[in-house]
ZAMARGU-4260 file (C-alpha; in steps of 0.2 Angstrom, whole numbers, plus 5000, padded with zeros to 4 digits):
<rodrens>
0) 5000/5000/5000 | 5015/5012/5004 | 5021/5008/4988 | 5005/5015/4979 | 5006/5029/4988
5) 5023/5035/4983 | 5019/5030/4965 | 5005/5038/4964 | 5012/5054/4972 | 5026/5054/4961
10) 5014/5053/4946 | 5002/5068/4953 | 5019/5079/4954 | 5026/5075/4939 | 5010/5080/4929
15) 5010/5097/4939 | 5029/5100/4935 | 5027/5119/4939 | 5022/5120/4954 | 5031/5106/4959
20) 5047/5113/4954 | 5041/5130/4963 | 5036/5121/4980 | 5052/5112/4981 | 5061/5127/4975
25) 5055/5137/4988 | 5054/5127/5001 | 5068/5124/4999 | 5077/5139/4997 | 5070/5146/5015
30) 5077/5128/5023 | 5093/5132/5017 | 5093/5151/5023 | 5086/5145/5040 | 5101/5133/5042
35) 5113/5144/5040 | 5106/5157/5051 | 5105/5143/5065 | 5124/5138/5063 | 5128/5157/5065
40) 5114/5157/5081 | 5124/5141/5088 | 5141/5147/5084 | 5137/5162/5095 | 5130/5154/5111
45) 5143/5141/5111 | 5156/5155/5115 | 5168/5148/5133 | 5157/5131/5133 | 5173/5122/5129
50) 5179/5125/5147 | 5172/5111/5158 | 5171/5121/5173 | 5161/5137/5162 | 5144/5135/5174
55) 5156/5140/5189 | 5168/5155/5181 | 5162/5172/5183 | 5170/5189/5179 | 5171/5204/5192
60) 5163/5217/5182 | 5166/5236/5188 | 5152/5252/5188 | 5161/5266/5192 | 5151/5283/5193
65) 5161/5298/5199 | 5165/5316/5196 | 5148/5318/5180 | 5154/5300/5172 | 5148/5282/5172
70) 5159/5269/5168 | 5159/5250/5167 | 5175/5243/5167 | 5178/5225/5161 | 5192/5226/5175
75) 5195/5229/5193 | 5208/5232/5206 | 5223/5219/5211 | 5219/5215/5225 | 5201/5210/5222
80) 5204/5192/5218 | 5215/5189/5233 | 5200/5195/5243 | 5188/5185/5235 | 5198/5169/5240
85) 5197/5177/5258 | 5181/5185/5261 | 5172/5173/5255 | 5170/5155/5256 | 5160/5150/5243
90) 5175/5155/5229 | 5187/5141/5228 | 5198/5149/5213 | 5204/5167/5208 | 5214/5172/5193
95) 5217/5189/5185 | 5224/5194/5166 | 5232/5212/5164 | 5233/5219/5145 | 5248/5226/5143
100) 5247/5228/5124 | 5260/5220/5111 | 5275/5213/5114 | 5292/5213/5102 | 5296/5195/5102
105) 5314/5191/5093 | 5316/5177/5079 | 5332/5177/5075 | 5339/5195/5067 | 5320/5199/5066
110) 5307/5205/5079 | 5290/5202/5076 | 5275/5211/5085 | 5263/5199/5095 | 5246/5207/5100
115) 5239/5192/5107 | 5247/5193/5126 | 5242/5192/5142 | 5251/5192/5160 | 5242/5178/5170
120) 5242/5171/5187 | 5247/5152/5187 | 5229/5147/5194 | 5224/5148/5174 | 5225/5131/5172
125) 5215/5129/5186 | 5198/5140/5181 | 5200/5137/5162 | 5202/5123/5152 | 5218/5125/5141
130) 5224/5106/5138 | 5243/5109/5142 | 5255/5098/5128 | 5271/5099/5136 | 5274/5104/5154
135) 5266/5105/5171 | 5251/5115/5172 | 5252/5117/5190 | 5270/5125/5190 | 5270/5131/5171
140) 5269/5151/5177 | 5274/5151/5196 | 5290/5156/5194 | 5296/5173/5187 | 5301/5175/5170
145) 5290/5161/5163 | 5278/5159/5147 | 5266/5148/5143 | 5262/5147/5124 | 5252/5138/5113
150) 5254/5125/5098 | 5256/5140/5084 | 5269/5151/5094 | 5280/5138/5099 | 5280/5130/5080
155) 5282/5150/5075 | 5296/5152/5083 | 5304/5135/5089 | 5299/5123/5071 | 5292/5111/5086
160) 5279/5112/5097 | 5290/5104/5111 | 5297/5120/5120 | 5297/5119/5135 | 5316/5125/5143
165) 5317/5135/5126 | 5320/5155/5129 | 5309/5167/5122 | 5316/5186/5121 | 5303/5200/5123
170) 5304/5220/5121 | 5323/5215/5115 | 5329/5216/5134 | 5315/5204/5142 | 5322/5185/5143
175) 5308/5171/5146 | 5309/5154/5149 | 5295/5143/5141 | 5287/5132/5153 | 5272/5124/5144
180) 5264/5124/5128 | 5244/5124/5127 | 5234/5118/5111 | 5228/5132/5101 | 5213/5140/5112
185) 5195/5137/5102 | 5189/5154/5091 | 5174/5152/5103 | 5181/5160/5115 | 5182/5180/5123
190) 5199/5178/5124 | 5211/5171/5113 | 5229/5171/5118 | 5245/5165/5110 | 5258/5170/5125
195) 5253/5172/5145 | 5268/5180/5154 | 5270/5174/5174 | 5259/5189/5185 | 5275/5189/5197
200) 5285/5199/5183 | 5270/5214/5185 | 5275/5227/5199 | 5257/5233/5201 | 5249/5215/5202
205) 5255/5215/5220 | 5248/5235/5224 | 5234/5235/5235 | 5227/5247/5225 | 5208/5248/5225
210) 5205/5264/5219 | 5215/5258/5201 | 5207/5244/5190 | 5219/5236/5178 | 5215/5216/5181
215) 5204/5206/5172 | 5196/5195/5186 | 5188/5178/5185 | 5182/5170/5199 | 5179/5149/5201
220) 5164/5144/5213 | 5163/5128/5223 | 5150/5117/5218 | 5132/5123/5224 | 5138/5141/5228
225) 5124/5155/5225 | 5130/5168/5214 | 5114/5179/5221 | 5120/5178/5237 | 5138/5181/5232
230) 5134/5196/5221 | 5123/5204/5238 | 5137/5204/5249 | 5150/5211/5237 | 5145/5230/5243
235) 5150/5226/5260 | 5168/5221/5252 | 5167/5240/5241 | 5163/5248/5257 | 5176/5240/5267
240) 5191/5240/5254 | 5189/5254/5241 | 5180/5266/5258 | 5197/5266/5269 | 5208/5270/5252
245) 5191/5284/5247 | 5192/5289/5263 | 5213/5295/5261 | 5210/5301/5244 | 5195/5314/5245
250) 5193/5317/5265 | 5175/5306/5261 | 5167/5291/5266 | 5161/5278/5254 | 5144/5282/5260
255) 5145/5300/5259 | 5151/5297/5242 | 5134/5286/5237 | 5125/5300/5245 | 5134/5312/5232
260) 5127/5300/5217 | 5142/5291/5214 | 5146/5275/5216 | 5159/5262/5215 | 5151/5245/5212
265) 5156/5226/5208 | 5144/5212/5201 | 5147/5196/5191 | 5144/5192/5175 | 5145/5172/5171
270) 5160/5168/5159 | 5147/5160/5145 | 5136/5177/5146 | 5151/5187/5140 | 5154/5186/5123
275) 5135/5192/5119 | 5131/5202/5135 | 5146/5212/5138 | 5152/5229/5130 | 5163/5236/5144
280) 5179/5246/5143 | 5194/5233/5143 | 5186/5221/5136 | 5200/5207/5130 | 5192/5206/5112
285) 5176/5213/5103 | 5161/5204/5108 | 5147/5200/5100 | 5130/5205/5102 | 5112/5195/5109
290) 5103/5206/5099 | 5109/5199/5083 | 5107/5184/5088 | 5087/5186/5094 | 5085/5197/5076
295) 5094/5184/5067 | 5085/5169/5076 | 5067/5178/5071 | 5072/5180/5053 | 5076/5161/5052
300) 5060/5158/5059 | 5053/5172/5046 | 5060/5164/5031 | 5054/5150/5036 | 5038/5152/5040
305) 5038/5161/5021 | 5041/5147/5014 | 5029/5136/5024 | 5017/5145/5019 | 5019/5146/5000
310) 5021/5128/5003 | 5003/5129/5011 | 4996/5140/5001 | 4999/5132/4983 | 4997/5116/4990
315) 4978/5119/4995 | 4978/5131/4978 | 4980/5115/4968 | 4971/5103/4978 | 4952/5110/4972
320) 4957/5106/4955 | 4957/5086/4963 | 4942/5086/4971 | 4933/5078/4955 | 4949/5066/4959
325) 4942/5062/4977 | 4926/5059/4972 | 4927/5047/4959 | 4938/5036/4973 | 4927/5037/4985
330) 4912/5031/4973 | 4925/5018/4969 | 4925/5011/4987 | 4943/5020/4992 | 4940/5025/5012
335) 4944/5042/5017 | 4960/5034/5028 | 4968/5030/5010 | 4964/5044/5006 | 4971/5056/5021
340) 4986/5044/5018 | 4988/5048/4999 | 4990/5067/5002 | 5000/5068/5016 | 5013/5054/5007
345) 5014/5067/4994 | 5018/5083/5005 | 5028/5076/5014 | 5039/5068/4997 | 5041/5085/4993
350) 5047/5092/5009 | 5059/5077/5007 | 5065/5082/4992 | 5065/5101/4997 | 5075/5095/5013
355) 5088/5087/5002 | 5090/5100/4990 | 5092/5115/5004 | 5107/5103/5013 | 5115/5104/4997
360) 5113/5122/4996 | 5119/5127/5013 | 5136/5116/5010 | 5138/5127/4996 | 5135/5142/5003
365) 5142/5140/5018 | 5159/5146/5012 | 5152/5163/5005 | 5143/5167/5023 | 5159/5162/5032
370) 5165/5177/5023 | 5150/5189/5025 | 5149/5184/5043 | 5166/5182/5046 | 5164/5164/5055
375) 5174/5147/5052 | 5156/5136/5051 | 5156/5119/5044 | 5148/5103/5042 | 5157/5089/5055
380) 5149/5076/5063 | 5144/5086/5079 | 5134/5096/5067 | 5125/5081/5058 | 5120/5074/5078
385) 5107/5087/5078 | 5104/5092/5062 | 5097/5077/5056 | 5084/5073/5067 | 5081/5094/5067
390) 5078/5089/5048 | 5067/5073/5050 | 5058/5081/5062 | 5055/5098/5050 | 5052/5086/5035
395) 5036/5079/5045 | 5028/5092/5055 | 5031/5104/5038 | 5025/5089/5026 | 5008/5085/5037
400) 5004/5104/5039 | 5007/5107/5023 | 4996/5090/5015 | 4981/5095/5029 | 4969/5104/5019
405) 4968/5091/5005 | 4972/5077/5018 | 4956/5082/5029 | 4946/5094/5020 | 4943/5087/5004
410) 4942/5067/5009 | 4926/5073/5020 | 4917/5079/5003 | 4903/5068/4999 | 4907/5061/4982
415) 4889/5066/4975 | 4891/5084/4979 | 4910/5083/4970 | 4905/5078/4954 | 4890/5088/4950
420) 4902/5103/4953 | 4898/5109/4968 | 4914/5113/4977 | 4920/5130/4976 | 4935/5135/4969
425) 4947/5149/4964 | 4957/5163/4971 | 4940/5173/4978 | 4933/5159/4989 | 4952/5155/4997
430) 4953/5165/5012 | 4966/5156/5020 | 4978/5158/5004 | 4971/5179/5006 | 4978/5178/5023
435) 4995/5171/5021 | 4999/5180/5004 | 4997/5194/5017 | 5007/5188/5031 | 5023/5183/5020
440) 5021/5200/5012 | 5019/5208/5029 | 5036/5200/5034 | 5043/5205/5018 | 5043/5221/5021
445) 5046/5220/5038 | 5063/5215/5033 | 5065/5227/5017 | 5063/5240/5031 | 5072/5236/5045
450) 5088/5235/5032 | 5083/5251/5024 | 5083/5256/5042 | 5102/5249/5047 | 5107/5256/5030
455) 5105/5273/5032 | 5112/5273/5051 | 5128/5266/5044 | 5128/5281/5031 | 5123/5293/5042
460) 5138/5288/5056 | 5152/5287/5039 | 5147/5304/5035 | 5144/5313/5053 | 5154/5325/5058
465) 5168/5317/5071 | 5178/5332/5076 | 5193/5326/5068 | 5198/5321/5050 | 5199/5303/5050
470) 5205/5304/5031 | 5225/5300/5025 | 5231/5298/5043 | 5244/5282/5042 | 5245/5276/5059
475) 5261/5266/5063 | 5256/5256/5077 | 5271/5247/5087 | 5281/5264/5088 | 5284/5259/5106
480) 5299/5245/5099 | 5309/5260/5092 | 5312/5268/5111 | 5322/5282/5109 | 5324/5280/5090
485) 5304/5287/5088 | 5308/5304/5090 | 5321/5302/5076 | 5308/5294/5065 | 5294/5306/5070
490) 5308/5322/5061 | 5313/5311/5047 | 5295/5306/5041 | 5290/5325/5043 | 5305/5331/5029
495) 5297/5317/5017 | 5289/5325/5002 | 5268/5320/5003 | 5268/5323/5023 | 5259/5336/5029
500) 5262/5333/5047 | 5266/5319/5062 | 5263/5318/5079 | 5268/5303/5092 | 5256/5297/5106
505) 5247/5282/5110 | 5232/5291/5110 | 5223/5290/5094 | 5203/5292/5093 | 5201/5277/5083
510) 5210/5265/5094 | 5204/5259/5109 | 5220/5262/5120 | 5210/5272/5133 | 5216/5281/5152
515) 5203/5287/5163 | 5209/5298/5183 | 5199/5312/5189 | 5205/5331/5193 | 5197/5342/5206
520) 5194/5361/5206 | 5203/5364/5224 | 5215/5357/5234 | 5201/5349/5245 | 5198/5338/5232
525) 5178/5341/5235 | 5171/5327/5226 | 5156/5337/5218 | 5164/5348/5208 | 5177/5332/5202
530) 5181/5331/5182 | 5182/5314/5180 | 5190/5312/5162 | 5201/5303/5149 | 5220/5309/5149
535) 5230/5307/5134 | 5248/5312/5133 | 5250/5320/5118 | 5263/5332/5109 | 5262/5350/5102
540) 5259/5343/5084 | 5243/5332/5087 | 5230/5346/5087 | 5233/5349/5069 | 5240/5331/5065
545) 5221/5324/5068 | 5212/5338/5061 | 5204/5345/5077 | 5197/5363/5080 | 5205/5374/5095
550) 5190/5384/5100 | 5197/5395/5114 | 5215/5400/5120 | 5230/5390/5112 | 5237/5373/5107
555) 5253/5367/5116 | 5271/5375/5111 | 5286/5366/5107 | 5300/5372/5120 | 5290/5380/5132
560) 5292/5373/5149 | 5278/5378/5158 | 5267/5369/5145 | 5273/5354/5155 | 5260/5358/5169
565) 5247/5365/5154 | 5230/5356/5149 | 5221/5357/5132 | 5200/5350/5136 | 5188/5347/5126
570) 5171/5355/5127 | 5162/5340/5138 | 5174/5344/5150 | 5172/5361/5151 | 5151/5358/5152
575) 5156/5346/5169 | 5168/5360/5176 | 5153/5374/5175 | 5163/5387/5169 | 5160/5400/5154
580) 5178/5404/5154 | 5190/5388/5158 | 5206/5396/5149 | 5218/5400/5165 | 5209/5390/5176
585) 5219/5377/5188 | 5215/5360/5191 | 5225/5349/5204 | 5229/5330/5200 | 5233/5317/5214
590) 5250/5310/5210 | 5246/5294/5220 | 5230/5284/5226 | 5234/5291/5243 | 5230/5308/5236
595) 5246/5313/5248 | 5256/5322/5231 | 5244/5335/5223 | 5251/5342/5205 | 5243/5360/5199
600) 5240/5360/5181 | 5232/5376/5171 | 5220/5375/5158 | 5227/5384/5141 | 5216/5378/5126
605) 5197/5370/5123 | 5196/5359/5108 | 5181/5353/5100 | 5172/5339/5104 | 5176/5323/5094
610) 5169/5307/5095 | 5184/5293/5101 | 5172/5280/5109 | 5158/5272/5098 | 5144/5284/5091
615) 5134/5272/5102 | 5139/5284/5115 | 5142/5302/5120 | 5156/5312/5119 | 5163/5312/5137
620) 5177/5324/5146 | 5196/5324/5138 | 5210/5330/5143 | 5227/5333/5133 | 5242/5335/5144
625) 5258/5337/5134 | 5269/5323/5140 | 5279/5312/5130 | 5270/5293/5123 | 5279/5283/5110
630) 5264/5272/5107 | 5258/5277/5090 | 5266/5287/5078 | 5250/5296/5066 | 5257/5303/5048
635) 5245/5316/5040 | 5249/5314/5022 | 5242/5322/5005 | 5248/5317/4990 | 5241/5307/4977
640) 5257/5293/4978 | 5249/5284/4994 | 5260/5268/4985 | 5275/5277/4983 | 5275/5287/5001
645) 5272/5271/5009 | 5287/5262/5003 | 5298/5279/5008 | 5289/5277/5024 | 5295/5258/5025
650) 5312/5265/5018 | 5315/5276/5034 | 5308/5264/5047 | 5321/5249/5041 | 5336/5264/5042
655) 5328/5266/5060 | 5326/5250/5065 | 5332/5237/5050 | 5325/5219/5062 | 5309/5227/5065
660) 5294/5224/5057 | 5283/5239/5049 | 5264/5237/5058 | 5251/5252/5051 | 5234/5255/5046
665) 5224/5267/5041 | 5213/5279/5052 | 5198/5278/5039 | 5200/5262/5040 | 5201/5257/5059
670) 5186/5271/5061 | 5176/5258/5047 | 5182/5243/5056 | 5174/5249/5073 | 5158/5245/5063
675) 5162/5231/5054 | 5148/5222/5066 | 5134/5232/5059 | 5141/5231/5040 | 5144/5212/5042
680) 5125/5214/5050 | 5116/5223/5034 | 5124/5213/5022 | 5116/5198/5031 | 5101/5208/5032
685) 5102/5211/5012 | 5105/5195/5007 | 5092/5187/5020 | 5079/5200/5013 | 5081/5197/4995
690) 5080/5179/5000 | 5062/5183/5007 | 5057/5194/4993 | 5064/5180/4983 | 5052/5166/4993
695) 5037/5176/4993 | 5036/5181/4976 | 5040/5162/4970 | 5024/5157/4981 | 5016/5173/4975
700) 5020/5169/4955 | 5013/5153/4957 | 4996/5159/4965 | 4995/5171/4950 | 4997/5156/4940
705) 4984/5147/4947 | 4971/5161/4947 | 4973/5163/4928 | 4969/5147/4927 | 4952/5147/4937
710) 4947/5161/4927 | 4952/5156/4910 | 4934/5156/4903 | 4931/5170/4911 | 4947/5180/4901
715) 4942/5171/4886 | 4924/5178/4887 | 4930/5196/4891 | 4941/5198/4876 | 4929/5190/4864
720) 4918/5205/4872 | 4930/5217/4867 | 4944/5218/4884 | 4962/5222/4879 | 4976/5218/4888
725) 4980/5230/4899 | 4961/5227/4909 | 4963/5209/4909 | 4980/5212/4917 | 4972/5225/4930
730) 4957/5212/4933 | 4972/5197/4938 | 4984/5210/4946 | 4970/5222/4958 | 4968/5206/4970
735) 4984/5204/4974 | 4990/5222/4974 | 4977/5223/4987 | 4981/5210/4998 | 5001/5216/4997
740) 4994/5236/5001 | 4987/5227/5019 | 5004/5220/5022 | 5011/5238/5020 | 4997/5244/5031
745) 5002/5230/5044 | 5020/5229/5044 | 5026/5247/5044 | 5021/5252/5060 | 5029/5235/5068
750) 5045/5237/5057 | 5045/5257/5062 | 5043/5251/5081 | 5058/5238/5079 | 5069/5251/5069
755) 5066/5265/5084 | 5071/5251/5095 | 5088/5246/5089 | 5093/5265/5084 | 5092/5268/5102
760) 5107/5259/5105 | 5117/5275/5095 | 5119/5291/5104 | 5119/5298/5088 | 5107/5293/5075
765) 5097/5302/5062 | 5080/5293/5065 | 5069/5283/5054 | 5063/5294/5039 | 5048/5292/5027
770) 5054/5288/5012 | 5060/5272/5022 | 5043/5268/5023 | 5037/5273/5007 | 5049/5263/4995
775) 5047/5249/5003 | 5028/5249/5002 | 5033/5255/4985 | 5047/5242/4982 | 5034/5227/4987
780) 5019/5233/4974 | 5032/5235/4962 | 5038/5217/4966 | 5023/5209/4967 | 5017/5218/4952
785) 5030/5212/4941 | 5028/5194/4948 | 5008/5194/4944 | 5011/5204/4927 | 5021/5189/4919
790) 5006/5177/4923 | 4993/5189/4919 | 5001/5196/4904 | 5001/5177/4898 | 4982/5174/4901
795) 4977/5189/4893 | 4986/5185/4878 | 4981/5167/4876 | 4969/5162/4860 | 4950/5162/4866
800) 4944/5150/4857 | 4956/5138/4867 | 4949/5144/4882 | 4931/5143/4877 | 4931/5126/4869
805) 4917/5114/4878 | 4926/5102/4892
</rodrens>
């Protein structure tokens, strides 16, 4: 019986070839979309499950609010992670990680820049799970001057992965034994280092200093430990810890300062949350984002519910036209359970077939949205564990929904009724079919908008003023290996033909290299009036290196001394000071946490305000001192040679330093990178949508299809009456156009609502305008229009006397 069923299934798709081909098609085509947005959704949660202890590692988090700023830190104090082990008895483990940037590392007559390092306390292999190769976890970093790297480093720099004893020479004057090698850590994770440097080399690990927050720290729970209760009692710990230092550095009480409206406060985040629900300062790497993954995870389900429903709604289209079919079996003595059987064996044949198809397609695409959403996905075996049952599981529930209609609705006709031609038919009568033609357009344009909507954000954020000229800057980046030989390449760089201008700091507003402290107005230090504020050590050449606008006093001078004790703001700053005049005004700086060592510095210049953090937030205070940094060396260049400078560039660094390597960008193109996310994210968004529009029209061309068909006699009659073709088209095309106009009227004001949502994560944003609205409602008519016309445009053109020839 089976067996007749599938044969017979095959033959009834067969003879209906086109709408076979655009069910499987479709159907298809919004599977192979939804799998790949479920890798993408996967790949992101799994990030840090690869430690087997992940349920039990949590991060101390910082929220600092103090002198007009709100902070959260990513870091905390030295000391903190310590205390945890002895305050409180539910933590079994603390480690810490301090960022000290790149290191020079030496490959025989060559140094090569490493970015990826961390200074780590030996508990590491404790908390995390980093399979050691060679070595003893337990010892690998207790003892000063000791590395731990992984497979790659040691291979890098030793041929071998076996390096353990082998010396490793950082910074040029640093020598490092190798005490362990660690397998490469897993991309899933929100760090990812190639060298950890023993914590005992770092002076200011051992500071108690709570009022400074450098570490990166991670905590390990003992089994069955609350986290709640935990995270309640770490005020008392702030209170007790930061208060006493607090308390020394501003003559305050850390409840007086509370009382002020700031606050110092910790809380723990869990290590699998942080990849997705973490943007802090110091973070170690970018993050990702949980609202991509909830927006991504509703477009899978969008598409997908698309293409069910052209599956559906051609399905019941078609299965009128066998209703003469269903009575002359059951006058032939076929029950009603053969029957049921008969039509859900063929829906689900072609979700089969449509499953198939759509695996295929995502193994090929895969490669193309690796790219597009920079990810390393693949099909392994741990994929195929849940992807196929996901599959078998979709090919059935998708297969019986789809067969339902026919299965139940036309099986229950009474065969009498059937054949005298009773049973409507056609587009009219199909309610259901009205409703989801309106529900796949209604997503449709959802979609078209909300990527209009991201679109035009990412325009409006390239072409916003940012108070500095991000364009032909070359930034050299590890202007820190030269030491004193910077200052020599800073002069020679500024004599080369094409150079405008160079400064040297490590300062630059599209890096992330960032330095927070606060200045009071009086020697009191009263809290209330504190400028809490980003310092950066700059010289006399950066104002007009990065384009920037001095809008009152004056910009530092070379060989002035008592420019040494001078400040340059920005106008934030000078908003949280309160003052219409700030030129001359002095500020005083606490040389240590103790606040026992006061500095007077004078205000000479205000700059502009320009954006250096995200344009997802506001410009907050600055303040330039002039002091010498050799972290960056920034090259403002203008000529039309950028090849040919470049290599003179290269030229003068190799006279400089002849066994270093050369590292720069761009700072158009770090200030584009900062948003890479969101472009990444609208070309997902554009290819997704086009997939829908793609979807919605295949099912829509095919309802067009069968509506001409119904009404053939109808068209036939018309023309014979005297129609042409553009009416005959109108007649076909006014239904749809309708049903696509109450999709516009249904999905703007949801998409508008999503859109306003999302653009409130930008401080600056240009809103969502109309003609967002209206060419997308314009773009779907048109669309549709199109997609109807080709079907209508065929029936109106087809012979009449075919049409009206007696059955």
């Amino acid at each position: 019986m089976f067996k007749n069923y599938i044969k017979t299934a095959f033959r009834s798709l067969k003879k209906n070839k086109g709408f076979t081909i655009i069910n499987v098609f479709g159907l298809a085509l919004g599977l192979c979309v939804c799998m790949l947005i479920v890798f993408y959704v996967i790949d992101e949660l799994g990030y840090d499950k690869f430690n087997t202890k992940a349920d039990r590692i949590y991060r101390a988090n910082d929220e600092i609010r103090f002198g007009g700023n709100t902070n959260s830190y990513a870091v905390s104090p030295a000391p903190m992670a310590q205390t945890f082990l002895n305050d409180f008895p539910e933590v079994e483990l603390a480690v810490r990680f301090r960022d000290r940037g790149s290191f020079k590392v030496r490959k025989g007559d060559e140094n090569v820049q490493e970015q990826h390092v961390l200074y780590a306390d030996p508990q590491i292999f404790d908390v995390f799970t980093l399979p050691m190769l060679h070595g003893d976890p337990k010892t690998a970093l207790k003892n000063p001057r000791s590395v731990v790297i992984n497979e790659t480093t040691a291979k890098k720099y030793f041929d071998t992965d076996d390096a353990v004893g082998k010396s490793l020479t950082l910074n040029d004057t640093l020598f490092y034994k190798v005490t362990g090698v660690i397998k490469d850590m897993p991309k899933q994770s929100h760090f990812n280092t190639d060298i950890f440097i023993c914590m005992t080399d770092l002076a200011e690990s051992k500071e108690d200093a709570w009022l400074s927050n450098n570490f990166n720290t991670y905590i390990l729970l003992k089994p069955g430990a609350d986290v709640n209760k935990l995270n309640a009692k770490l005020k008392g710990m702030v209170s007790k810890y930061v208060g006493g230092q607090l308390q020394a550095a501003v003559h305050m009480s850390y409840e007086d300062l509370e009382k002020g409206g700031s606050y110092f406060r910790v809380n723990l985040i869990p290590l699998k949350d942080i990849h997705l629900k973490s943007n802090r300062e110091a973070e170690l790497s970018g993050n990702g984002n949980i609202q991509y993954v909830y927006m991504f995870s509703a477009i899978a389900i969008f598409i997908l519910l698309i293409a069910c429903v052209n599956f559906m709604n051609l399905s019941t289209a078609r299965s009128s036209n066998r209703a003469r079919e269903v009575g002359v079996r059951k006058v032939l003595g076929s029950p009603r359970k053969y029957l049921i059987a008969q039509f859900l064996s063929e829906s689900v044949m072609v979700t089969l077939f449509a499953t198939i198809i759509s695996v295929i397609g995502a193994w090929l695409l895969l490669p193309l949205f690796n790219q597009l959403a920079d990810k390393q996905l693949g099909f392994t075996a741990a994929t195929f564990a849940w992807l196929l049952p996901a599959l078998l599981v979709t090919v059935l529930v998708i297969g019986c929904l789809a067969g339902s209609y026919p299965a139940f609705f036309l099986s229950a006709f009474q065969p009498v009724d059937v054949l005298k031609g009773k049973l409507s038919s056609g587009f009219k009568g199909g309610f259901l079919r009205s409703f989801l033609v309106v529900f796949q357009f209604s997503i449709s344009i959802f979609l078209i908008i909300g990527t209009l909507v991201i679109y035009h954000q990412l325009k409006f954020i390239q072409s916003k003023d940012l108070g500095f000229n991000r364009e032909q800057v070359m930034v050299i980046n590890n202007a820190n290996a030269l030491g004193d030989r910077a200052k020599v390449l800073k002069e020679q760089l500024g004599q080369l033909p094409g150079v405008v201008s160079t400064t040297m700091t490590g300062y630059i507003p599209t890096s992330g290299w960032r330095n927070s402290t606060t200045f009071f107005q009086d020697a009191n230090r009263d809290t209330k009036t504190a400028l809490s504020t980003q310092v950066w050590d700059i010289d006399e050449d950066y104002i007009g290196t990065m384009g920037m606008k001095l809008l009152q006093g004056r910009n530092f001078s070379k060989g002035n001394k008592a420019d040494s004790t001078a400040l340059v703001i920005n106008e934030a700053a000078v908003k949280r000071l309160g003052v219409k005049d700030p030129i001359n005004k002095e500020l005083y700086y606490s040389m240590d946490n103790m606040a026992k060592n006061l500095k007077i510095y004078r205000i000479i210049g205000v700059v502009k305000d320009f954006n250096f953090n995200s344009l997802r937030e506001n410009v907050t205070p600055v303040v330039f001192a002039l002091q010498e940094n050799r972290g960056s060396l920034a090259v403002r260049i203008n000529t039309a040679n950028t090849t040919g400078l470049i290599a003179q560039v290269k030229a003068k660094w190799h006279s400089v330093s002849p066994n270093q390597q050369l590292d720069y960008t761009f700072m158009d193109e770090d200030f584009e990178r900062s948003y890479r996310t969101e472009q990444r994210m609208g070309g997902i968004f554009v290819a997704f949508t086009t997939m829908a529009i793609v979807i919605a029209c295949l099912g829509l061309f095919g309802l067009a299809a069968y509506a001409a068909e119904q009404r053939t006699k109808e068209i036939g009659i018309r023309k014979v009456l005297g129609a042409n073709v553009s009416i005959i088209v109108g007649m076909l095309s006014k239904d749809f156009i309708k049903l696509v106009l109450i999709a516009i009227v249904l999905a703007s004001p949801l998409a508008w609502l999503a859109g306003r949502y999302w653009l409130q994560g930008f401080a600056y944003r240009d809103g969502i305008k109309w003609w967002i609205i209206a060419a997308a409602g314009t773009g779907a008519i048109v669309i549709a229009f199109i997609t109807i016309s080709f079907q209508s445009v065929k029936a109106a053109l087809a012979n009449p006397v075919k049409s009206l020839k007696s059955e």
